[in-house]
N, C-alpha and C positions, 0 to 999 in steps of 0.2 A: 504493500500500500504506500511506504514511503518514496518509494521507487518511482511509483506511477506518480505520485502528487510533482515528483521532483520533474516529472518527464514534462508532466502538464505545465508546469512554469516556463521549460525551456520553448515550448511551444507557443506560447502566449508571448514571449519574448519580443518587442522588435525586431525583423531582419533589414539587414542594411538594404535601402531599393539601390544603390548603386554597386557596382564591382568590376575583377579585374577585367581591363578591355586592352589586347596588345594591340591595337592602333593608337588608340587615343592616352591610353592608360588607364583611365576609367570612365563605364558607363554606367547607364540604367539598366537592371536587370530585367532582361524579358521575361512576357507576360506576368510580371509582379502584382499581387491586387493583398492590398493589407491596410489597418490603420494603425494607424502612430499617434502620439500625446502631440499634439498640437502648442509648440511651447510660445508660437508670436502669439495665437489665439485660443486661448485654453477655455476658451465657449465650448468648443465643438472636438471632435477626433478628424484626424484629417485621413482621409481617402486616398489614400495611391493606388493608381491604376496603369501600367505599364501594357502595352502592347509587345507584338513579338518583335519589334524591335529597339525596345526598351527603354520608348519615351513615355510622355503619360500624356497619350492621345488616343482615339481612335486608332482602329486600324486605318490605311489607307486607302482608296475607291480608286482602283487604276481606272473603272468606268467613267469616270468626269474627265472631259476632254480637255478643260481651256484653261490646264494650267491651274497648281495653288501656290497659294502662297508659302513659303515655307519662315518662318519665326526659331530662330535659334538665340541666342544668352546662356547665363549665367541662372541663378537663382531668381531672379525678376521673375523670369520666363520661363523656370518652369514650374513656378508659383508658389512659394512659400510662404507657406500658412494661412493658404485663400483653398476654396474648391476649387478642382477643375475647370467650373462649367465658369469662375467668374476672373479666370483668367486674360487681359489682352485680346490673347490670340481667338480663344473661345468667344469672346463678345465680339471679334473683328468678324468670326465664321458668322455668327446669327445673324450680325446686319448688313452684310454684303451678299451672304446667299453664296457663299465660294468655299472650298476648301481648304483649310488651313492647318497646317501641321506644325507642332511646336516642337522642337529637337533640345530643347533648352535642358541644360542638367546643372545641377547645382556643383557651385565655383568651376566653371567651364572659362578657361583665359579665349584670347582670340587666337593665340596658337591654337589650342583646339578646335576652335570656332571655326578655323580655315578648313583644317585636315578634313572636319565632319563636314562643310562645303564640297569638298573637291572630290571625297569617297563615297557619302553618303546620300547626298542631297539630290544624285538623278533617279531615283527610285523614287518621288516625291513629285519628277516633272513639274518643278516649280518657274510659275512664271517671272513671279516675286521672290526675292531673299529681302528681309528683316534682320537686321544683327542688333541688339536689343545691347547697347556696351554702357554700363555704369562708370564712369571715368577714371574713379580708380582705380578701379577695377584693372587700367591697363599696364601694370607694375605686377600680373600675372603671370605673363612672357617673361621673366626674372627668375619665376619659381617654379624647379624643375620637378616639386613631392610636395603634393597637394593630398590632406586628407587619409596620408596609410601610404598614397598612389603613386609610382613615378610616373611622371608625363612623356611626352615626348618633346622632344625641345632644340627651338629654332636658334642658329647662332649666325654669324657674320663674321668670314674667314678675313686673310689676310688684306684679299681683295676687295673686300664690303659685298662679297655675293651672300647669297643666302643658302644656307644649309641646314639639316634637318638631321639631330640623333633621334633615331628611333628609339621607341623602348626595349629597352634588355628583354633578351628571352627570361632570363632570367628573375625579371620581376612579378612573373607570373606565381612565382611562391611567398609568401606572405615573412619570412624572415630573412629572404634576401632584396625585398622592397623595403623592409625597416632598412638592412647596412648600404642598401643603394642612398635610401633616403636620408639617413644619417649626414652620408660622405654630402651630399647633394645641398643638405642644411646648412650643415659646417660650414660649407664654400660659398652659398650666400653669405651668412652672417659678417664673414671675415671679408668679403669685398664690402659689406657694409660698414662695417669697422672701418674699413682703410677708410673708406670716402666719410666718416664723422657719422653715421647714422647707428642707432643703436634704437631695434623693434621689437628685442626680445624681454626690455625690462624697462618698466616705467611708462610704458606707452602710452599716447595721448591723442586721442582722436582728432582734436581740436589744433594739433601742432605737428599733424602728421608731414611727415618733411617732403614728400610730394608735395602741397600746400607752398612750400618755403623758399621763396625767393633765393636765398643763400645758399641751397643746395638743390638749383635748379638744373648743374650742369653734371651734377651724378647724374640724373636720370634720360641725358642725350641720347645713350647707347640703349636705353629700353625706348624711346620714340623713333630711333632711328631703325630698331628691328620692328616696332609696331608696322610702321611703314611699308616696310618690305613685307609682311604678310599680309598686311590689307590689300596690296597689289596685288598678289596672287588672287584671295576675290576677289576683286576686280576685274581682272581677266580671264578667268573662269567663267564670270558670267554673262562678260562681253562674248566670248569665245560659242557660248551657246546659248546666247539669247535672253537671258535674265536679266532683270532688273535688280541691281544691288543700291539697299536702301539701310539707314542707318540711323537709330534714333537712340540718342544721349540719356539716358534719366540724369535726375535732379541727387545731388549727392547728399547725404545725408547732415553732412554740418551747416548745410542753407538752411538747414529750416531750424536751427538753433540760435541763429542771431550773427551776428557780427563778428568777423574773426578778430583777436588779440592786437593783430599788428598787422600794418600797412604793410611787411613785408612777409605775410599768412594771406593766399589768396587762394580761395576754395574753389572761382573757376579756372586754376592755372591746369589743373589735366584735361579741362574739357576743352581749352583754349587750341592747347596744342593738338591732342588729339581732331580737333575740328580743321588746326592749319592741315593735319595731312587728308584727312576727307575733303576741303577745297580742292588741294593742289591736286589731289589724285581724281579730280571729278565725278566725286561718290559723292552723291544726294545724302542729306540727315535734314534730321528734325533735333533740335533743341528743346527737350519737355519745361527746364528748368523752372520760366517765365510762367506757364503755364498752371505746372503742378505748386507752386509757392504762391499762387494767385488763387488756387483752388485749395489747399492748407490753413488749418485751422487747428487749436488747442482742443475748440469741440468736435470738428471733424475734421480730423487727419487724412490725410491720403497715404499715410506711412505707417508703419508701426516702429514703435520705441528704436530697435535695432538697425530701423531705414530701410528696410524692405517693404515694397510696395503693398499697402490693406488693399479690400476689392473695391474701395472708392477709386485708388491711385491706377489701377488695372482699367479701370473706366476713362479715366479722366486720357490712359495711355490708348485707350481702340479709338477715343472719341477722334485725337489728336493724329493719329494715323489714319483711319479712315480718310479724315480731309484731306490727309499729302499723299495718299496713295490717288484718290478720287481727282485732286487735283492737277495730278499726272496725268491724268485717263491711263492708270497703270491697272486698274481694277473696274 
């Protein structure tokens, strides 16, 4: 009887909806369907729902001819601690009458973002691509063991070309992912160190050195590799007919107030990130204005942590809808 009691807890247990992927390094587990404690919204248990190929959408209708849209991100998108159904992408499907597939997985950098572009996005037959990039988010391409997981990871040889380490066969076993990711840590930390940054103790949302005028010129070589992987979608979708569309969320220390010092400026990643979507002639949207205009103490569009509530998932199809429509891209 103890035995079985003990069995029943293991079973009841949450299981991780993500794991190992040697492409990516990690994904969604297919056909996943389970609940979890909901910890941004502890109203409710939150519903995951993974298809056979391990996002949390529907399956796919290769029957619809004209093309969906395809919506990939980070945790935005693929909606933490909102349902399903009142996700973005999900309210984009209802009021456009189109398909829409969201590939978003949580902490997904845009290295990934590309790779799952380039591999997985023709099965999808997307007319549209969405890349859904939270700005700081882009100091992800830096880090190569995300979550347990090593990535795979894009670097810039002697030449300034672009190159690609794939993941070790070898990460596929879960104690040689720790000493991958260990070695992997280490060698962050310590180029941190050399350039003056230090994220493993004391850290501070509010003076995060992304932010910081003064050490705007450590983070060159992560815009300069963003760059070069955004090119690649770009040219991928030029190459076959896609629309490549790109919209910014609003970061979380905006809707806190005022940064400390005239030399803390909270749009300096979307600044730049936006100079290379100009120069590269990739379309975005700017939510910022938008979602701090629709922000409030009694109705947030956020939750505590900065992850978009299902207001902010509204306020984000509302705002897409019109630059997609006003394309005639949809």
């Amino acid at each position: 009887m103890i035995l079985n009691q003990k069995q029943e807890r293991k079973k009841k247990k949450d299981k991780p909806f993500y794991g190992f992927d040697p492409e990516l390094g990690f994904w969604g587990v297919p056909n996943l369907k389970q609940r979890i404690k909901n910890s941004l919204n502890p109203s409710f248990d939150l519903e995951i729902i993974h298809n056979e190929d391990g996002i949390r959408n529907a399956p796919y209708k290769s029957s619809v001819s004209d093309g969906s849209i395809l919506c990939i991100g980070g945790s935005h998108t693929w909606g933490g601690g909102i349902k399903q159904e009142d996700r973005y992408s999900d309210l984009l499907a209802q009021r456009t009458n189109r398909q829409v597939m969201n590939m978003g997985q949580c902490s997904l950098g845009i290295d990934q973002v590309a790779i799952a572009i380039l591999n997985r996005a023709k099965k999808y037959n997307p007319k549209v691509i969405v890349v859904e990039q939270y700005p700081w988010a882009v100091t992800r391409v830096l880090n190569h063991y995300v979550n347990g997981y090593v990535k795979p990871s894009f670097y810039l040889d002697a030449n300034n070309d672009l190159k690609l380490k794939k993941v070790p066969r070898s990460a596929h076993f879960l104690l040689f992912r720790k000493i991958i990711g260990s070695f992997y840590s280490y060698r962050k930390e310590f180029k941190e160190f050399q350039g003056g940054i230090d994220l493993s103790e004391n850290y501070d949302p509010l003076a995060d050195p992304i932010f910081c005028y003064w050490k705007i010129h450590y983070y060159d070589y992560c815009y300069s590799l963003l760059e070069k992987i955004i090119l690649i979608c770009r040219d991928y979708c030029q190459q076959n007919n896609i629309q490549l569309f790109f919209a910014l969320g609003a970061i979380q220390q905006q809707f806190s107030g005022k940064s400390r010092s005239r030399l803390i400026d909270y749009d300096l990643p979307r600044k730049r990130l936006g100079n290379i979507l100009e120069k590269s002639g990739i379309a975005y949207v700017d939510m910022t204005e938008t979602m701090l205009k629709e922000h409030s103490s009694e109705d947030p569009v956020i939750f505590e942590d900065g992850h978009i509530n299902t207001k902010g998932h509204n306020v984000f199809a509302t705002v897409l809808q019109k630059e997609l429509e006003d394309r005639s891209w949809i």
